[in-house]
PDB file with one MODEL, atoms N, CA, C and O in Angstrom:
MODEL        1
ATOM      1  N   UNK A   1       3.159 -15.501   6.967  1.00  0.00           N
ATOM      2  CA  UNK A   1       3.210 -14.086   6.623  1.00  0.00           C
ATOM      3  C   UNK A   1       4.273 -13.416   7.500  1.00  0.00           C
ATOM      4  O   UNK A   1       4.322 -13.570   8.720  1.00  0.00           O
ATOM      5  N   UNK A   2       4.990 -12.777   6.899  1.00  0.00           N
ATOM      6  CA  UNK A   2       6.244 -12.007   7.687  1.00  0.00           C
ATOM      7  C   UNK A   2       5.387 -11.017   8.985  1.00  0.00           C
ATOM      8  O   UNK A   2       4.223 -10.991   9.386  1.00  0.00           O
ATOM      9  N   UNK A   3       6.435 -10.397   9.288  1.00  0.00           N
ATOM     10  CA  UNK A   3       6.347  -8.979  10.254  1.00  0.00           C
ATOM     11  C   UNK A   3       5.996  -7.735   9.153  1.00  0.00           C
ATOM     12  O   UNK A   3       6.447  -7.490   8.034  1.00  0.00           O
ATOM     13  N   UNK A   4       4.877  -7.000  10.087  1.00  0.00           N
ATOM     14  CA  UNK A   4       4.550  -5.712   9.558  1.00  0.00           C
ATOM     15  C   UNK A   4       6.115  -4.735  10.047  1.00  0.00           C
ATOM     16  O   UNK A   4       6.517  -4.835  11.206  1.00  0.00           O
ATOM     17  N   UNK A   5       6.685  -4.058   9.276  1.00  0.00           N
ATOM     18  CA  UNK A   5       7.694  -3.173   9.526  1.00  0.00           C
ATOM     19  C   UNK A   5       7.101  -2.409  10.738  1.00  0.00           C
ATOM     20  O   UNK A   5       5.948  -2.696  11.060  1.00  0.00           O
ATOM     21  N   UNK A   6       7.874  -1.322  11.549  1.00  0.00           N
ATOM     22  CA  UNK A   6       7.747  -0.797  12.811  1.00  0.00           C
ATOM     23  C   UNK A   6       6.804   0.410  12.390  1.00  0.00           C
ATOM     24  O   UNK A   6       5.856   0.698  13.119  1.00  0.00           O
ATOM     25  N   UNK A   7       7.116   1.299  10.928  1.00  0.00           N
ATOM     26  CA  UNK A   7       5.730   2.310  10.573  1.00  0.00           C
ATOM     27  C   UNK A   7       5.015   2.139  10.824  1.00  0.00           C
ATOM     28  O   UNK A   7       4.745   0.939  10.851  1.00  0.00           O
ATOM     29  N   UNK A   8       4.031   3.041  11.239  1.00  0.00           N
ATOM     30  CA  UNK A   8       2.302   3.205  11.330  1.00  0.00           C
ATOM     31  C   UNK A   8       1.805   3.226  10.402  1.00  0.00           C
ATOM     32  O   UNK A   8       0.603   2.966  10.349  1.00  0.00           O
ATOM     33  N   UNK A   9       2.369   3.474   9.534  1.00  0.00           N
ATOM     34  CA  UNK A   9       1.588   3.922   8.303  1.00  0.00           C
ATOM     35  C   UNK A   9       1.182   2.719   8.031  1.00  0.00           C
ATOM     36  O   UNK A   9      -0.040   2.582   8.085  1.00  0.00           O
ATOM     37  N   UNK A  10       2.253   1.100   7.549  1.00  0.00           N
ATOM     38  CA  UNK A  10       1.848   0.053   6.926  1.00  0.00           C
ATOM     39  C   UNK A  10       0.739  -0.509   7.549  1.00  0.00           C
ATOM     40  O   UNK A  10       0.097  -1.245   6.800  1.00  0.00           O
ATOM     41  N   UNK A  11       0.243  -0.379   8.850  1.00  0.00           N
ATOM     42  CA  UNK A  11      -1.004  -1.146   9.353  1.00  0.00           C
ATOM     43  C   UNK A  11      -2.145  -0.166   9.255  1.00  0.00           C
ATOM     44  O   UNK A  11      -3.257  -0.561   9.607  1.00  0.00           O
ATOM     45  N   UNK A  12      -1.999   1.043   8.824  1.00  0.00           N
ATOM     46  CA  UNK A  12      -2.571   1.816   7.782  1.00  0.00           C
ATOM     47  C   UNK A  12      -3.580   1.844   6.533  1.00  0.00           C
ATOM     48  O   UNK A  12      -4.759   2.138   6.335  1.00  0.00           O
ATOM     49  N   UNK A  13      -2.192   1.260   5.605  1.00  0.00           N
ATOM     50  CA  UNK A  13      -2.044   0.841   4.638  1.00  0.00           C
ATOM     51  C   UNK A  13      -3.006  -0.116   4.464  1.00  0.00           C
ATOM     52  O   UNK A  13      -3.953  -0.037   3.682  1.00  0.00           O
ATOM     53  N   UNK A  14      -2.655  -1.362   5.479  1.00  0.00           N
ATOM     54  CA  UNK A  14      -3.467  -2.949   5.140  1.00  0.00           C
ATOM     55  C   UNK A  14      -4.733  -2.447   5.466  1.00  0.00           C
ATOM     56  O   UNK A  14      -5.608  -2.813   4.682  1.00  0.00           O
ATOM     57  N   UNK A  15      -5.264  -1.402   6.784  1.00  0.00           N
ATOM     58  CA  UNK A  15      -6.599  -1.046   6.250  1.00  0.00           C
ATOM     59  C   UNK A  15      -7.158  -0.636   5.278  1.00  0.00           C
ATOM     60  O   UNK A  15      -8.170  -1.132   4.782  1.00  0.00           O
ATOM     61  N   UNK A  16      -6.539   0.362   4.873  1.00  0.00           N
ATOM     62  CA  UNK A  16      -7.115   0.603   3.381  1.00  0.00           C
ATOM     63  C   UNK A  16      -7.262  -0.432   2.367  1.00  0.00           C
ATOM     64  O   UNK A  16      -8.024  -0.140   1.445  1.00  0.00           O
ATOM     65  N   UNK A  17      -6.668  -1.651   2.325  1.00  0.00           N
ATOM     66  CA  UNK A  17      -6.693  -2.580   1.239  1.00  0.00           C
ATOM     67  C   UNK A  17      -7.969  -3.531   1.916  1.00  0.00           C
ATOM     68  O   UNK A  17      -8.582  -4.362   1.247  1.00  0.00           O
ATOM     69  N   UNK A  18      -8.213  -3.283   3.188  1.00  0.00           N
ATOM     70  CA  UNK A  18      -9.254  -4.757   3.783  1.00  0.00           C
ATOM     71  C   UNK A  18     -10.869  -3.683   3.840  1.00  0.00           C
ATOM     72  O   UNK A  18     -12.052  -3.991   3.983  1.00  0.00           O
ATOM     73  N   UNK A  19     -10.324  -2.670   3.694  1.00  0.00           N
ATOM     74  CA  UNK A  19     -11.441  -1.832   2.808  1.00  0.00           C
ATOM     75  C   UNK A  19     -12.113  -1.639   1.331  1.00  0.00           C
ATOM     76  O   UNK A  19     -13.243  -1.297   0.981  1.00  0.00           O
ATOM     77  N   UNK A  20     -10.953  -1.998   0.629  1.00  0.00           N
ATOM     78  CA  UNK A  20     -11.125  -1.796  -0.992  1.00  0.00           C
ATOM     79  C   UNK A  20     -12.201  -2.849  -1.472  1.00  0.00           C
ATOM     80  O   UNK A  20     -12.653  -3.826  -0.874  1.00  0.00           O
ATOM     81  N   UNK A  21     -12.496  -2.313  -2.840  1.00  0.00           N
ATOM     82  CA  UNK A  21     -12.807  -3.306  -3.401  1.00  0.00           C
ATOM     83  C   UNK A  21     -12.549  -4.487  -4.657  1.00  0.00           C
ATOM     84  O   UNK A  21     -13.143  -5.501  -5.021  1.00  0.00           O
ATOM     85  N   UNK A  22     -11.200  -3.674  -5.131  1.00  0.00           N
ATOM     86  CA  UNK A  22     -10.132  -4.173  -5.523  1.00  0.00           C
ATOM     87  C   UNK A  22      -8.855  -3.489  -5.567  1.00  0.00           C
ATOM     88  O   UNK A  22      -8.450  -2.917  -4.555  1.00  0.00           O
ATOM     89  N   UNK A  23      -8.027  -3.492  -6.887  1.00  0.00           N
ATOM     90  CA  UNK A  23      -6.614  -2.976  -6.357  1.00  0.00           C
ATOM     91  C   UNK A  23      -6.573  -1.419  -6.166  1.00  0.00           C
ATOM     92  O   UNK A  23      -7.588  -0.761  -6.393  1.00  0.00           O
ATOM     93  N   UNK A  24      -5.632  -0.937  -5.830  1.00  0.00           N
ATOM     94  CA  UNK A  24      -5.363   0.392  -5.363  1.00  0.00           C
ATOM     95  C   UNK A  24      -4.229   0.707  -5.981  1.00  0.00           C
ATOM     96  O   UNK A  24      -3.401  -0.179  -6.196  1.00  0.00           O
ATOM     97  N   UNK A  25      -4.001   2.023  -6.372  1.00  0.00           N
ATOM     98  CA  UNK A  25      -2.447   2.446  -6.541  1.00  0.00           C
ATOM     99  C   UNK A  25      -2.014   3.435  -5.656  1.00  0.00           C
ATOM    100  O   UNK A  25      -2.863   4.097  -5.058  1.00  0.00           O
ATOM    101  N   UNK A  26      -0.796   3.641  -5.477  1.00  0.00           N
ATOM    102  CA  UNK A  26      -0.459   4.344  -4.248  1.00  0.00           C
ATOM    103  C   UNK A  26      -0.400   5.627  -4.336  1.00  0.00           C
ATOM    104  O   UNK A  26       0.442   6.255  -3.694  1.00  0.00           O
ATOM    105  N   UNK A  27      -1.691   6.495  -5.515  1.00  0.00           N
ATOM    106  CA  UNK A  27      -2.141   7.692  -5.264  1.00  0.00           C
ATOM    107  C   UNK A  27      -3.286   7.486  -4.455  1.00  0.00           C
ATOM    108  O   UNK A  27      -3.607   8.153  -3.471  1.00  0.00           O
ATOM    109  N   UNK A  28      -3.999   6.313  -5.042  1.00  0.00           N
ATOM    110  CA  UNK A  28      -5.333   5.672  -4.024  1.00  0.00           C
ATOM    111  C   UNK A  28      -5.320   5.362  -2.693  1.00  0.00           C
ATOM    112  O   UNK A  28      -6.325   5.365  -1.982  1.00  0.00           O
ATOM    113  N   UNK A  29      -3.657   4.959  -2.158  1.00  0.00           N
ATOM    114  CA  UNK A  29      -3.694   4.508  -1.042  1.00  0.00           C
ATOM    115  C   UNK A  29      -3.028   5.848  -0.324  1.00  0.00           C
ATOM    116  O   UNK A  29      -2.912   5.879   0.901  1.00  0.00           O
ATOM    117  N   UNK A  30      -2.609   6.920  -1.135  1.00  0.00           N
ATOM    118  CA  UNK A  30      -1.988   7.904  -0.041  1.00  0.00           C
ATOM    119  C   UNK A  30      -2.925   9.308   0.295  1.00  0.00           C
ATOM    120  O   UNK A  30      -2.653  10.352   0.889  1.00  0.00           O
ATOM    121  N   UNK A  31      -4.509   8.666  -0.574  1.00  0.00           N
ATOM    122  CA  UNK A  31      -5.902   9.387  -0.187  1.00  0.00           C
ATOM    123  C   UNK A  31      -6.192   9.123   1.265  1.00  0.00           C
ATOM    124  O   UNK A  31      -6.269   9.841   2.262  1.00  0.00           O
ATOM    125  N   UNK A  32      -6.344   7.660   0.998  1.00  0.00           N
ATOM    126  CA  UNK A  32      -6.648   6.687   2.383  1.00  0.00           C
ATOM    127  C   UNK A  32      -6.041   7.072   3.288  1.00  0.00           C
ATOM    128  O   UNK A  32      -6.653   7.193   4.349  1.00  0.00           O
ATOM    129  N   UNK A  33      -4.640   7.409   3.240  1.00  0.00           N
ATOM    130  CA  UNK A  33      -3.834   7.460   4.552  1.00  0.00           C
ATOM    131  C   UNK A  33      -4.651   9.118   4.583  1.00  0.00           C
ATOM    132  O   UNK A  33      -5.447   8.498   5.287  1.00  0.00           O
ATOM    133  N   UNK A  34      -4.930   9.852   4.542  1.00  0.00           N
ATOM    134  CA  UNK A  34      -5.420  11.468   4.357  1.00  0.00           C
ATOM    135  C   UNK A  34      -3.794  12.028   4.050  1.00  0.00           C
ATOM    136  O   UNK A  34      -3.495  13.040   4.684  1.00  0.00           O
ATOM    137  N   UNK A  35      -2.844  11.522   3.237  1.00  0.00           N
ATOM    138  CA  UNK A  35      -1.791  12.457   2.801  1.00  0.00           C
ATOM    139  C   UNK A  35      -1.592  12.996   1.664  1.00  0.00           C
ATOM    140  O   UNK A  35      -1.343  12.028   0.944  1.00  0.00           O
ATOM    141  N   UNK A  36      -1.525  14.210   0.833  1.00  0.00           N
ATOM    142  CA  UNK A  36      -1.959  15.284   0.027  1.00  0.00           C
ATOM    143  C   UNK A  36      -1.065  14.069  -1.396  1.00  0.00           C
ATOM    144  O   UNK A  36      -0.135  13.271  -1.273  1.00  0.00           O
ATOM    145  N   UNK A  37      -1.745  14.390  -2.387  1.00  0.00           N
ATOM    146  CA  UNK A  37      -0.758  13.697  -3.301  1.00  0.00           C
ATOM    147  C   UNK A  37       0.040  14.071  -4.049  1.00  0.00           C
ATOM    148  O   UNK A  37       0.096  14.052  -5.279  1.00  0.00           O
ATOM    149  N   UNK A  38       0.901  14.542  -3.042  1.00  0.00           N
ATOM    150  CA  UNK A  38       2.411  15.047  -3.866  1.00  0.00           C
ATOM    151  C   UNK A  38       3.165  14.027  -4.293  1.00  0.00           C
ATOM    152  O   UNK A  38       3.029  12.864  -3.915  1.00  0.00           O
ATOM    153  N   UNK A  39       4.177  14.522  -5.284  1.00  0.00           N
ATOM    154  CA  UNK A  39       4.946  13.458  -5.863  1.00  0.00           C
ATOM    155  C   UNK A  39       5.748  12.904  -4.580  1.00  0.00           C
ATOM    156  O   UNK A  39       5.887  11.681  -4.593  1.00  0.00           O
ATOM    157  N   UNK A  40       6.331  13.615  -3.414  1.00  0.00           N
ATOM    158  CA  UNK A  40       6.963  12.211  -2.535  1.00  0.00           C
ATOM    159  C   UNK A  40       6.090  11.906  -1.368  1.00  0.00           C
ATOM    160  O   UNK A  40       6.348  11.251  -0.359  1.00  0.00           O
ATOM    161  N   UNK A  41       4.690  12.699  -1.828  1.00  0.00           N
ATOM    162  CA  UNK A  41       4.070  11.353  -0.503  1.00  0.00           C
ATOM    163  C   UNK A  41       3.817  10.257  -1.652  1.00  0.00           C
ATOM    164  O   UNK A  41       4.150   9.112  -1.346  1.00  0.00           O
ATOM    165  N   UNK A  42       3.485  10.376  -2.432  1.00  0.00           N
ATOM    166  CA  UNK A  42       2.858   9.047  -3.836  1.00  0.00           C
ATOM    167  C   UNK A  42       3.891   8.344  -3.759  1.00  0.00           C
ATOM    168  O   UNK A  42       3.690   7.153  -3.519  1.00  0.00           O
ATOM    169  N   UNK A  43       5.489   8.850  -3.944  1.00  0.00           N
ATOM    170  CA  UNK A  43       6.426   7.126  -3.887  1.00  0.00           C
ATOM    171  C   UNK A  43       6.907   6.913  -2.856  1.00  0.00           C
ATOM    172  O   UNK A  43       7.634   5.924  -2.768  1.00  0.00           O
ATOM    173  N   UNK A  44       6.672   7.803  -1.628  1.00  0.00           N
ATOM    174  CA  UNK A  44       6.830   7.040  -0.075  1.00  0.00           C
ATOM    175  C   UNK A  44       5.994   5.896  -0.043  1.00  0.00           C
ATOM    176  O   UNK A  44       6.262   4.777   0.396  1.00  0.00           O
ATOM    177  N   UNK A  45       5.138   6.237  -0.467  1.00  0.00           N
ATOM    178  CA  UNK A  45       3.780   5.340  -0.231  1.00  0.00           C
ATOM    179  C   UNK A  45       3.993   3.879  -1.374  1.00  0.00           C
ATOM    180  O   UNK A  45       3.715   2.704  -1.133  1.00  0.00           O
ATOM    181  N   UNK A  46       4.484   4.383  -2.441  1.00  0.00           N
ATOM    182  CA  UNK A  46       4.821   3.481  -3.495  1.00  0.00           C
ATOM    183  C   UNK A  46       5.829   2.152  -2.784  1.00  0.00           C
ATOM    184  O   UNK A  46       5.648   0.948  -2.601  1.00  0.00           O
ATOM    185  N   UNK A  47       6.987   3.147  -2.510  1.00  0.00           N
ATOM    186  CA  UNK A  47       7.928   2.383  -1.759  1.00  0.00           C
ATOM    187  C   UNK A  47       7.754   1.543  -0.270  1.00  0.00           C
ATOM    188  O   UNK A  47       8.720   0.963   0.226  1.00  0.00           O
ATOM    189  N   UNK A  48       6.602   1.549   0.284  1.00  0.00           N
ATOM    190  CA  UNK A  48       6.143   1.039   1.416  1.00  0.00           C
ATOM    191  C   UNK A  48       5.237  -0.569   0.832  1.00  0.00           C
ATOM    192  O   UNK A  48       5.415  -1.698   1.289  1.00  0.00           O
ATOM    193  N   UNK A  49       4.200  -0.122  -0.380  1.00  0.00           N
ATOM    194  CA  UNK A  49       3.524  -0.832  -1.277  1.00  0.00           C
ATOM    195  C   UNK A  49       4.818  -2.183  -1.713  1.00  0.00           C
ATOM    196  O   UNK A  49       4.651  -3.348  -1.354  1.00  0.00           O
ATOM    197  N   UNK A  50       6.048  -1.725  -2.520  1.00  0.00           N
ATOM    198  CA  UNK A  50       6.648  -2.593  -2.677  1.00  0.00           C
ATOM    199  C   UNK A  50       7.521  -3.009  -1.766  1.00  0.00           C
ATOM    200  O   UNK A  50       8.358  -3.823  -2.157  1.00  0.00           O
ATOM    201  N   UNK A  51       7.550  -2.670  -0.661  1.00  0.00           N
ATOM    202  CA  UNK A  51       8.034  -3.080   0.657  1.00  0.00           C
ATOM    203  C   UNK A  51       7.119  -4.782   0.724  1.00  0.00           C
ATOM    204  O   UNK A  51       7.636  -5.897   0.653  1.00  0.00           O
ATOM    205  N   UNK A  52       5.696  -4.440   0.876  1.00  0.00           N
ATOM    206  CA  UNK A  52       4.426  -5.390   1.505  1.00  0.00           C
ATOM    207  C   UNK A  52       4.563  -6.486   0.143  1.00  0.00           C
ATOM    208  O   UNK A  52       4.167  -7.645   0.267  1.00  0.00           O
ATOM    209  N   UNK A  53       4.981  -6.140  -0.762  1.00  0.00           N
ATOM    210  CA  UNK A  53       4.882  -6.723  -2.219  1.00  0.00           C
ATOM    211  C   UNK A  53       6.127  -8.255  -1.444  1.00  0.00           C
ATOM    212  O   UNK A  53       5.757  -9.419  -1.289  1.00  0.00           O
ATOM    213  N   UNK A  54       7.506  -7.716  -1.118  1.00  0.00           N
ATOM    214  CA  UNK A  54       8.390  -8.257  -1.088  1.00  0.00           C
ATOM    215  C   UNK A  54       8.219  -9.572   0.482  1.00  0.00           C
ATOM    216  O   UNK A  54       8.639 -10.714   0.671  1.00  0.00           O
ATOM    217  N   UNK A  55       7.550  -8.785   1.137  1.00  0.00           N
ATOM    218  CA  UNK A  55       6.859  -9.389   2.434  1.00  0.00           C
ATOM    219  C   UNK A  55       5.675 -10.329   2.361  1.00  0.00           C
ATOM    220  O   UNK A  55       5.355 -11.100   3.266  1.00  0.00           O
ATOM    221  N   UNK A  56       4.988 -10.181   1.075  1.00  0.00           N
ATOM    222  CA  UNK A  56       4.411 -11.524   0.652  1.00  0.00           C
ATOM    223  C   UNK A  56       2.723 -11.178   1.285  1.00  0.00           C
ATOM    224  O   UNK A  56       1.937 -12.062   1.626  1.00  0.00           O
ATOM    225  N   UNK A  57       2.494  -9.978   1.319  1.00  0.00           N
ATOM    226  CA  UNK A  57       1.642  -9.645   2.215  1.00  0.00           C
ATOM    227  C   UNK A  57       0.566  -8.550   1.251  1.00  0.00           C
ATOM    228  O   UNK A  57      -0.535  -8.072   1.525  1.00  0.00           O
ATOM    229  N   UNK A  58       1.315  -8.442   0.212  1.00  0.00           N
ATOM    230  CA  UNK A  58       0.360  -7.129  -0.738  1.00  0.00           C
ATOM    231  C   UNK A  58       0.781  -8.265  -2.149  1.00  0.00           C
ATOM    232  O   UNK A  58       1.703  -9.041  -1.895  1.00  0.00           O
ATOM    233  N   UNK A  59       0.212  -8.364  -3.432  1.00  0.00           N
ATOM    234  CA  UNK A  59       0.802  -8.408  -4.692  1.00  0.00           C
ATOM    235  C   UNK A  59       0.309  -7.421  -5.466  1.00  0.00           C
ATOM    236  O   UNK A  59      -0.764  -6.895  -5.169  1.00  0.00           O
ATOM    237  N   UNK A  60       1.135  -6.978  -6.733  1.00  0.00           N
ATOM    238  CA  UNK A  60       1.524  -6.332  -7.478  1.00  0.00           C
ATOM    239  C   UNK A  60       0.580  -6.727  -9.273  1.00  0.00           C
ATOM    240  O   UNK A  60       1.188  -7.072 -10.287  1.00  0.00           O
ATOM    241  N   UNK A  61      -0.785  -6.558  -9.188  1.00  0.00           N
ATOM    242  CA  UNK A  61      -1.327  -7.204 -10.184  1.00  0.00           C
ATOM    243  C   UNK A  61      -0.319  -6.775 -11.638  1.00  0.00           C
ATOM    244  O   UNK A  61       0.543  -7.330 -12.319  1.00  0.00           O
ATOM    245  N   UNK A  62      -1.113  -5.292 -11.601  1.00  0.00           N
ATOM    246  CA  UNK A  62      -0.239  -4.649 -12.780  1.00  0.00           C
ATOM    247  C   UNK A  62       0.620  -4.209 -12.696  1.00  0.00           C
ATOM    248  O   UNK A  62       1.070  -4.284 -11.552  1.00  0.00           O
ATOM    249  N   UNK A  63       1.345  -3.590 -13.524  1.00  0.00           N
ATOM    250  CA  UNK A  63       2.062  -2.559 -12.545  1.00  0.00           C
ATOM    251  C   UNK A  63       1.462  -1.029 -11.806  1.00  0.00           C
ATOM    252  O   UNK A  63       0.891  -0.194 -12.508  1.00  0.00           O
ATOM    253  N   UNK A  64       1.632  -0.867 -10.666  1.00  0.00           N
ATOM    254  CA  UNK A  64       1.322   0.156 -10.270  1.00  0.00           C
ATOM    255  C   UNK A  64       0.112   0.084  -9.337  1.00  0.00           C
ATOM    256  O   UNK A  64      -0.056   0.954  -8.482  1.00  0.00           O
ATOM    257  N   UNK A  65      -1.025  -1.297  -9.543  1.00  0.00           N
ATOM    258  CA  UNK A  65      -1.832  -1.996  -9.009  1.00  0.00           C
ATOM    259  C   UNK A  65      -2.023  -2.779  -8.388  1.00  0.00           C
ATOM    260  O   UNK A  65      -2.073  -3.927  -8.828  1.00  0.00           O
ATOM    261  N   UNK A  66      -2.284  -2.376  -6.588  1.00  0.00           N
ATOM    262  CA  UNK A  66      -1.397  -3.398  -5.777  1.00  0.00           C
ATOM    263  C   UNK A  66      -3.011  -4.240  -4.799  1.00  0.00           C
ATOM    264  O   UNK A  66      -3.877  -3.400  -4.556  1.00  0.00           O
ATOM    265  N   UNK A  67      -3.204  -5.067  -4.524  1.00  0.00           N
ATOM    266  CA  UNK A  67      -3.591  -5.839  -3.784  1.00  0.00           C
ATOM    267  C   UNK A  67      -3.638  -6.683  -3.059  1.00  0.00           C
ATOM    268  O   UNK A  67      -2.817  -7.481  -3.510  1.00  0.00           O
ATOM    269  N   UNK A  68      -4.260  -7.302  -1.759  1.00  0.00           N
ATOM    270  CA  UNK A  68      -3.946  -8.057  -1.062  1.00  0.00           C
ATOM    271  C   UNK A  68      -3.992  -9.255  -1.545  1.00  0.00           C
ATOM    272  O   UNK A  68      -5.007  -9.549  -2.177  1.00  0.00           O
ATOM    273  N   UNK A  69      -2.825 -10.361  -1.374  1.00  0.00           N
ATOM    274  CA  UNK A  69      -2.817 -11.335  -1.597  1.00  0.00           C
ATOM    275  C   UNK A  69      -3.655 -11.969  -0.804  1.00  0.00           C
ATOM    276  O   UNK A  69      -3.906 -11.810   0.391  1.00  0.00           O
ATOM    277  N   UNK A  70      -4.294 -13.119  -2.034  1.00  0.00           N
ATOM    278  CA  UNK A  70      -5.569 -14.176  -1.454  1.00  0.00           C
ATOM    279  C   UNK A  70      -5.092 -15.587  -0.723  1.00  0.00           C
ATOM    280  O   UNK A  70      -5.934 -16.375  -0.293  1.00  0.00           O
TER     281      UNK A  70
ENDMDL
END
C-alpha cells in the first residue's frame, strides 16, 4: 500500500470508510469530515477520493461509490 499524502484530511477520510458500512460518496464522506456540502467542498473531497482510488488504497465500485479495498 502506498503513502497516505501529507493532508489531514486523507487519514480522515480512511476513518470514515473503516467506519462505514459500505460505499460512500464524497457528499457522504464530506458529512464525515463535518464540511458543509458545497459544490467545492464535494469535489475537493471527490478529488482526494480519486487520489486514494489511484494509490490503491480506496476503489471506485460505481461511479461516484467509493470503498475500501479488500
Amino acid at each position: 500500500m502506498s503513502a497516505l499524502p501529507e493532508h489531514p484530511d486523507y487519514s480522515r477520510i480512511l476513518t470514515a470508510f473503516n467506519h462505514a458500512t459500505g460505499p460512500l460518496r464524497a457528499k457522504d464522506v464530506c458529512k464525515a469530515l463535518g464540511h458543509e456540502s458545497l459544490p467545492k467542498n464535494v469535489e475537493g473531497t471527490r478529488a482526494k477520493l480519486k487520489r486514494l482510488v489511484k494509490l490503491g488504497i480506496l476503489t471506485e465500485a460505481d461511479t461516484g461509490n467509493f470503498a475500501r479495498r479488500q
